[in-house]
N, C-alpha and C positions, 0 to 999 in steps of 0.2 A: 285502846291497846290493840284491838283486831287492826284497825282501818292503819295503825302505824305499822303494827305488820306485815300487811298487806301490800303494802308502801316500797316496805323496804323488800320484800320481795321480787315486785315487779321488777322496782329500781336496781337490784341484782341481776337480774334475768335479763333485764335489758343492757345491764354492762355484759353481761355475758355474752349474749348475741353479739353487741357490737365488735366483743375483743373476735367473735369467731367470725363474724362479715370483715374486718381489720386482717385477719389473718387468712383469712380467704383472697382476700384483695392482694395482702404483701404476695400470697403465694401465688396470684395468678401475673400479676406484673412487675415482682422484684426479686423474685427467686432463680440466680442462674437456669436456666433452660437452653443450653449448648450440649453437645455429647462429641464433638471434635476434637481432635487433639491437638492439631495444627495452631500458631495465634490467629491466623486468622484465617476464613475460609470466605468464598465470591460463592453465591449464586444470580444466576441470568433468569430472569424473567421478562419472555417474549414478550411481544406486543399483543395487545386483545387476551391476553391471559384472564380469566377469574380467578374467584380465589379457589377452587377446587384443582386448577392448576399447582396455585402457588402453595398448598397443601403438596402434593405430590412434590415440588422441588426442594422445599423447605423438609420435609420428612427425616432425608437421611444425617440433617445437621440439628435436630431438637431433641431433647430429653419425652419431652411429654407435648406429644402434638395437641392434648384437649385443653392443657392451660391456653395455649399458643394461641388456639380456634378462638376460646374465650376475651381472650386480652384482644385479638384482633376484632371484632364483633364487637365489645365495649368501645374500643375507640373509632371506630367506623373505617378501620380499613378492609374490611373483608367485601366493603360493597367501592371499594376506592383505590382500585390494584394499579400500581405503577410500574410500566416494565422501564427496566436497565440490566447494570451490574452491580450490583451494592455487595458491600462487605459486612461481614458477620465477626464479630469480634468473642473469642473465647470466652465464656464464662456470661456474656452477655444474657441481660434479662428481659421477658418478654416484651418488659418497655421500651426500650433501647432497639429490640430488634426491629418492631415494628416501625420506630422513629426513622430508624436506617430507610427502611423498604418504602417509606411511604416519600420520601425527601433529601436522598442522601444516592441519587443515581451517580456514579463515579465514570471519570472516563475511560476510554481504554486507551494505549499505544499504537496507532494504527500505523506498519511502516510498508513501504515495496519498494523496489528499484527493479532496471532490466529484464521487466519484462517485455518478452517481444511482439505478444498480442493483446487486441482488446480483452479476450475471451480470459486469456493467461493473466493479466491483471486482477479481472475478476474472479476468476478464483481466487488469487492470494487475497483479495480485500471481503472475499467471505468469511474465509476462515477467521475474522478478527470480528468482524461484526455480525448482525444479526440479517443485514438482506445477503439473498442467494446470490448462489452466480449467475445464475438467469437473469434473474429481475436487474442484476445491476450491469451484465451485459445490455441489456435489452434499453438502458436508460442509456449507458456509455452510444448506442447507434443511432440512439434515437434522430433521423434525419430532419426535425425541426431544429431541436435542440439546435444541431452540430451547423446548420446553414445560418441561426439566429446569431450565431456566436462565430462565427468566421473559418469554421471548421469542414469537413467534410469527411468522406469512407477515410481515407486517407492520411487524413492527417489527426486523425480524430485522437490517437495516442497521445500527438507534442501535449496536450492538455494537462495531463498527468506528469509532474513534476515531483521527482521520486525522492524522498525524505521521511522523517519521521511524524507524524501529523496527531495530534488529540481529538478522538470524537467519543461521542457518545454510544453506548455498546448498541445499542437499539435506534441508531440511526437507518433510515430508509437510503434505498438504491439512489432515488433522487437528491434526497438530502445530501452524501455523496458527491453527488454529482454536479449539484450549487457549490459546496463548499470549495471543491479542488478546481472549479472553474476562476472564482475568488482567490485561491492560493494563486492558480497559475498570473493572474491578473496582477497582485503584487508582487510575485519574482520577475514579471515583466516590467521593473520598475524604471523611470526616466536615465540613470546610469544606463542599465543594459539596453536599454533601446538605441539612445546614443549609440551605444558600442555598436549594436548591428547595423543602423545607419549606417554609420562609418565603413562597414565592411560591404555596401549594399545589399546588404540582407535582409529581409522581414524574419521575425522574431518564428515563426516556422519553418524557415531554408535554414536558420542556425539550427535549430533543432534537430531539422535532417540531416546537417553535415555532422551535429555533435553524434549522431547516433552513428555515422560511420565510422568517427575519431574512436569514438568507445568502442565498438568491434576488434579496428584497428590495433589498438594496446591495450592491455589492462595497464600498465604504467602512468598516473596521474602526469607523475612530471617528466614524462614523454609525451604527452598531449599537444602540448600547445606547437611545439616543431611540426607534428603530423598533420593537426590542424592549418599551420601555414605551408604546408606541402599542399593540401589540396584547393586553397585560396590561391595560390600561385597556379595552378592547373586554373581555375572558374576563372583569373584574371586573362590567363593569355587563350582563353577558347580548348585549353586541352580536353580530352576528355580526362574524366576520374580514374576511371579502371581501378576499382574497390572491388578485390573480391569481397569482402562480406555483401557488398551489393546483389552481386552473381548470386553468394548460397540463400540468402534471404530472397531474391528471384524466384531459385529452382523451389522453396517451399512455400512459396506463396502459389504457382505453378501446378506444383504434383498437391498442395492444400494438407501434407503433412509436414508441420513445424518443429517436431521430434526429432528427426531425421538428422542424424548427427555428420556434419561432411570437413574433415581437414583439411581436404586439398582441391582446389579447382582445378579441373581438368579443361582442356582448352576445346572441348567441343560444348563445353558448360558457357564457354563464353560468346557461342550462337543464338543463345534462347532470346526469342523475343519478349525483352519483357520492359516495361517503362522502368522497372529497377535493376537493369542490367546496366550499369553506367560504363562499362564495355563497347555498348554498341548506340546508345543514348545521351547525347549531351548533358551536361547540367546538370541540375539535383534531382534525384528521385521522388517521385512524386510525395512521398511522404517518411518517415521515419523508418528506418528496418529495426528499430529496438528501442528499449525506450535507455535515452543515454540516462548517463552520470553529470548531476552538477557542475562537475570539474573537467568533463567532456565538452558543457553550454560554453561556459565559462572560457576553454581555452578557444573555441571557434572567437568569443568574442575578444579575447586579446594573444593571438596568437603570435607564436615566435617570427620573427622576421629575418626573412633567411633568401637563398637561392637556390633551394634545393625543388625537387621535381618529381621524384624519385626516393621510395626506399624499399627496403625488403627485409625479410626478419632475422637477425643476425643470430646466427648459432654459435659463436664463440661466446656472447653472451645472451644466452637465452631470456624474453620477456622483453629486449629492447628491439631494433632496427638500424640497418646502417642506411644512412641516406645517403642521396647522390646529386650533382648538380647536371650532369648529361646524362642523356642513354648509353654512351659506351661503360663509363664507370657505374653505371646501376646493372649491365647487363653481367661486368667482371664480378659487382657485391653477390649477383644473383646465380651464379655457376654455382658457389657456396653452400647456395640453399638449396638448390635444387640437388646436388651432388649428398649433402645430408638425408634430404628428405627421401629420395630413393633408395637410401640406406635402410632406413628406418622402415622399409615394405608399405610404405602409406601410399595407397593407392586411391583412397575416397575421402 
């Protein structure tokens, strides 16, 4: 009778423990563990992070950080940290959360357009990802890079091909910097190449004239006319005479690219500069901004016309009248100049 007591003792005590290790267990990897209100809430965890990091970013989004420590440590993420961007889902439990962080990196939205420097690029492609602006200036000049790949100082912008792009939040400067070399490789697809043939262009003279077309108008479907304005110039030997040429000159020049200028003044159009197409034949060494799709696009099929000439028409503001001589561009242009001195725009 003892030894069946005995028995059934133990046998108690150890359902006991069980249900209290069972209950320990549900409570340390099934028990919501969120304190957010939001459905869902993103943390970023750097690259080379421990987990003494990931304690500290995980913090402000957990109920009870020693369940957390515990469930990660049981499953071995605490010696197995993965930086990205992962989502955290409300109510989520310490199983789930870890499942996220360890295997569940998400991407981000990477986008840019016109920007008009390296440096200016790389700022806006920091702020979305995890390398600096430094490091990813410092890859964008890299002079291997940009000679291996048919680039140079110069033209090193046309590379960047401005859209909306998916990467990973913890992508590297270089990683970057492969990837949009590969984008730009397929927007340079057998179509568009043809196209620039046709126009005897290489795929970075269109580039460069696209980035004067985009200066030129913001109006899309004014593009491709402006476009064959200045094709009809490169065909018969004219010069261009772009002022966006000249203002992008005079800042490349004085090396402040802030510098906000409305009007080109005509001692502006003396500067010696390879981007003065005032005083320089043919295209500018390289891009003065970084165009619009629809800016590439209209150099490669552009309006076909006889025009020569145009100037910004103030009766309807955002467009241009264009002209097929100098006398009738000189009549559109009294207009503007007659406006614009109205308006006290001196710079």
């Amino acid at each position: 009778m003892n030894l069946k007591r005995t028995l059934l003792i133990v046998v108690g005590l150890g359902l006991v423990l069980g249900a209290i290790i069972t209950y320990m267990v549900y409570g340390t990897f099934f028990t919501p563990n969120t304190k957010f209100q939001d459905e869902t809430s993103y943390v970023y965890i750097p690259t080379d992070a421990n987990f003494e990091t990931v304690k500290d970013i995980m913090e402000p989004a957990l109920e009870d950080m020693e369940k957390f420590v515990s469930a990660a440590n049981r499953k071995g993420y605490s010696d197995n940290v993965k930086p990205g961007k992962f989502a955290l889902k409300k109510g989520m439990n310490n199983n789930e959360i870890i499942n996220s962080l360890r295997s569940r990196n998400i991407p981000v939205k990477l986008a840019f357009n016109n920007q008009e420097t390296l440096a200016d690029l790389a700022g806006r492609v920091s702020l979305q990802i995890e390398a600096d602006s430094l490091s990813l200036l410092k890859s964008f000049q890299d002079n291997a890079f940009l000679e291996a790949n048919g680039f140079n100082e110069d033209t090193a912008l046309s590379m960047y091909i401005p859209n909306s792009y998916e990467f990973f939040w913890n992508t590297t400067a270089k990683g970057f910097r492969e990837r949009m070399l590969k984008e730009y490789q397929r927007f340079w697809n057998k179509n568009r190449l043809t196209k620039a043939k046709d126009r005897g262009l290489t795929p970075s003279e269109v580039i460069n004239l696209a980035s004067i077309v985009h200066k030129e108008t913001a109006k899309v479907e004014e593009r491709p006319k402006v476009a064959g304005v200045y094709l009809n110039r490169l065909k018969t030997g004219m010069l261009l005479q772009a002022d966006p040429t000249v203002i992008y000159a005079i800042k490349k020049h004085t090396g402040n690219f802030d510098t906000i200028i409305k009007r080109v003044l005509y001692r502006d159009l003396e500067l010696n500069s390879p981007y003065n197409t005032y005083r320089t034949s043919g295209l500018p060494p390289g891009p003065i901004a970084m165009p619009d799709i629809s800016a590439i696009d209209a150099v490669l099929a552009p309006e076909k016309h006889d025009y020569y000439y145009f100037v910004a028409n103030v009766e309807n503001f955002g467009y241009h009248k264009f002209a097929k001589t100098l006398a009738q561009h000189n009549r559109n242009k009294v207009q503007y100049i007659r406006w614009i001195n109205s308006q006290k725009i001196n710079r």
